[in-house]
N, C-alpha and C positions, 0 to 999 in steps of 0.2 A: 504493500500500500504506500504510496507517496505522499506528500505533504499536503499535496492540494485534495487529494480524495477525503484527509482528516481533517481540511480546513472547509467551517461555514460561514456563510458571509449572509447578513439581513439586518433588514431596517433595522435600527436603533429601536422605533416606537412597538416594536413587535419583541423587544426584548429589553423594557427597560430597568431589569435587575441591571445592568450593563451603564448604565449611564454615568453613575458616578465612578465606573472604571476604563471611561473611553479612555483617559489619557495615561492610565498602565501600559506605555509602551516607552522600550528604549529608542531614544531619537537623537536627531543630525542635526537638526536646525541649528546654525550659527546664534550663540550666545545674546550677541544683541537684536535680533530681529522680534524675539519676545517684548522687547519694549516699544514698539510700536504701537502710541499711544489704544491706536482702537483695539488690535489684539490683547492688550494689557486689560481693556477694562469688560470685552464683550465675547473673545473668543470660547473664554471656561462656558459662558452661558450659551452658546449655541445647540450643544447636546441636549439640554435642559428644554430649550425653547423651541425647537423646532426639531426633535428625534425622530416624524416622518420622512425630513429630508436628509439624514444621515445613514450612514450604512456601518455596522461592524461587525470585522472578523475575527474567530476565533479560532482554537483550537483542543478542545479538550477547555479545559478551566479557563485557559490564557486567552486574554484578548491582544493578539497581534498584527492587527490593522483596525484603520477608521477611516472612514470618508464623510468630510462633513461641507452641504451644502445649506444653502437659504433662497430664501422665495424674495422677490421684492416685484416694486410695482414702477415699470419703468415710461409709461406714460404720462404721468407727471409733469409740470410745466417744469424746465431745467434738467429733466433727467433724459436719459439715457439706456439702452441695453448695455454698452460698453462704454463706460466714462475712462478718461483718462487718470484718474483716480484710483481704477481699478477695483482690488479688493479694499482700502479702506471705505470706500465709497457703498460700495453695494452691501456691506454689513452694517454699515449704520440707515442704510435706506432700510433692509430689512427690520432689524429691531422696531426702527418708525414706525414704519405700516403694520408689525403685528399688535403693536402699542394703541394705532390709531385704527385698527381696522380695515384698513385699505386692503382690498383684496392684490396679490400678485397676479405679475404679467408674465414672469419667469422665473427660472433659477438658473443661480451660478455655484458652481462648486467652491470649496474654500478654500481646503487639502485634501489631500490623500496621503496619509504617512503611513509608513510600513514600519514594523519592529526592524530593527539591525538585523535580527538573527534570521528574519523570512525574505530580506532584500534578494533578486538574482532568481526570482520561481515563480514570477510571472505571476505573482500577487496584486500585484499595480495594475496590472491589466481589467480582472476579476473586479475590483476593486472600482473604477472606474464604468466599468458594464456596468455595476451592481447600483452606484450613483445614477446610473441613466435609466435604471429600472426605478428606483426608488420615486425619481422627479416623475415619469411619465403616470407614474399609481397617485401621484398627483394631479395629474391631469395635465401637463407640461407636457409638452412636444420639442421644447427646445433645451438643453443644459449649455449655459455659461459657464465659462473657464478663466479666470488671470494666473494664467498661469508661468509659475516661478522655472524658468530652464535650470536643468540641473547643473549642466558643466560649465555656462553661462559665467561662472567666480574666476573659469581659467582664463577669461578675456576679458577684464574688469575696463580695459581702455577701448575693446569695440563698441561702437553704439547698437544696442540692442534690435535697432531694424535692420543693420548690416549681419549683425548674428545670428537672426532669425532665418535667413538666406540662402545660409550653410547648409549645402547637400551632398550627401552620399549619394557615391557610382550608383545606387538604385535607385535616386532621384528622392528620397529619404531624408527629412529631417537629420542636421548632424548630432542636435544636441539630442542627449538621450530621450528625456522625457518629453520633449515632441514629439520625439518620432513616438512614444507610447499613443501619445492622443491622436496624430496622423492614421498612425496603424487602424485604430480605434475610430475612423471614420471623423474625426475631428477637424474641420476648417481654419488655418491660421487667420485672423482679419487681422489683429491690428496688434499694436503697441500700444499699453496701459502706463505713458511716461512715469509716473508720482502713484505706482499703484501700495504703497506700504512709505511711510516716514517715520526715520527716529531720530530723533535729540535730544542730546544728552551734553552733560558739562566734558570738559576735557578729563575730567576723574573718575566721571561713569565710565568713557571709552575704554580710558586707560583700564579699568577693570572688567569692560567687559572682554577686553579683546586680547591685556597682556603687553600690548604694544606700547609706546612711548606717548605720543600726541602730543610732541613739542614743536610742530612746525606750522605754518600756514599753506594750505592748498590740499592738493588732492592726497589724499591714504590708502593704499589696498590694504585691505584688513581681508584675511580666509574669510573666506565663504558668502562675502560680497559680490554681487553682480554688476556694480560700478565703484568707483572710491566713494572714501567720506571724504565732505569735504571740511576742513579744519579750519577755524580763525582762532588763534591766541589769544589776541587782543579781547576778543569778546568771549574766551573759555567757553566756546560751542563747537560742536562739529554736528554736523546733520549728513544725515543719509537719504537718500531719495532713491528707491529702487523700483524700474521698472520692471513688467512683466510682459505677459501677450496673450491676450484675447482668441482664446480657439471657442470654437463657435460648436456644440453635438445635437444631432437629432435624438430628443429620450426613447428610449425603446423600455417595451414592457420582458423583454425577453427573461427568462430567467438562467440567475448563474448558481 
């Protein structure tokens, strides 16, 4: 039996003994991207608040993957399907509208994280399906993506619409996690410039990242997908990272 025949994957609202233990997984995410003020104050509640739009898998006891989406309503005067804002944008539009009642017009996915130990087994993949089944039992024909390119940190000085570009002899996405979504029937549109921002004094950085931050100008900090940019003078450095906009049809199919 293999990993994936022991591994189940389903909405979150269908299992919510699970809730308070979506985020029982070992992860990657770069240190400072958690303080991105909207993540910091609205991400823990998304499981909570919207567990129809989320999906997790397990295995046995362990929960070793999450997908987690939201509904928002993009008709709106000022809004958008895809703001340039990206994900902080579309998670505070959701909270709104489930606050105010406004029904949604769509959904956009948020993450997809995998445990460390199940990365490389075609988890993300599963994972991903299971998100486009989940939005469509919503009634959603469309799943939104800002989504973060993985290898994206090894070219912190390309601009992200030049990166996006990047193809493989099979005419394939180069960066990995594109090409998952490509695979997966997924449409690149656009670039999400300012889709996540953090700032911090130069004593957060230095602690989040280990590094120095005694200069003015640009920074490659790991696991950044552009520099931070640093001023002394005002003991700020700000981050602004884009993403990119893949566009899925929901499918009710099951995984």
């Amino acid at each position: 039996m293999t990993h994936s025949d022991t591994i189940l994957i389903t909405p979150l609202a269908d299992r919510p003994s699970l809730i308070d233990r979506a985020y029982e997984i070992a992860e990657t995410w770069p240190e400072f991207i958690t303080h991105d003020l909207v993540s910091s104050a609205l991400l823990s509640r998304v499981v909570e608040e919207f567990p129809e739009y989320c999906v997790v898998a397990t295995e046995g006891d362990r929960v070793v993957a999450r997908g987690l989406s939201v509904p928002f309503n993009a008709e709106f005067d000022g809004r958008e399907e895809m703001p340039d804002q990206g994900w902080d944008r579309v998670v505070t539009w959701a909270f709104r509208d489930r606050r105010g009642g406004h029904p949604p017009t769509v959904a956009s996915a948020l993450e997809i994280t995998v445990d460390t130990e199940y990365l490389g087994r075609g988890l993300s993949y599963r994972m991903l399906e299971a998100l486009r089944a989940t939005v469509a039992q919503q009634g959603h024909d469309t799943l939104l993506a800002p989504v973060r390119p993985t290898a994206k940190h090894l070219h912190p000085h390309v601009p992200m619409a030049e990166y996006i570009g990047g193809r493989r002899e099979d005419g394939l996405p180069s960066d990995p996690w594109l090409r998952v979504h490509v695979k997966a029937g997924g449409a690149i549109e656009k670039v999400a410039p300012a889709s996540m921002t953090v700032s911090g004094s130069l004593a957060q950085w230095r602690r989040w990242t280990g590094l120095p931050f005694d200069r003015d100008g640009d920074i490659e900090v790991p696991g950044a997908l552009v520099p931070v940019r640093c001023d002394t003078t005002q003991d700020r450095a700000v981050y602004v990272e884009p993403n990119v906009w893949i566009r899925h049809g929901a499918r009710t199919k099951q995984v």
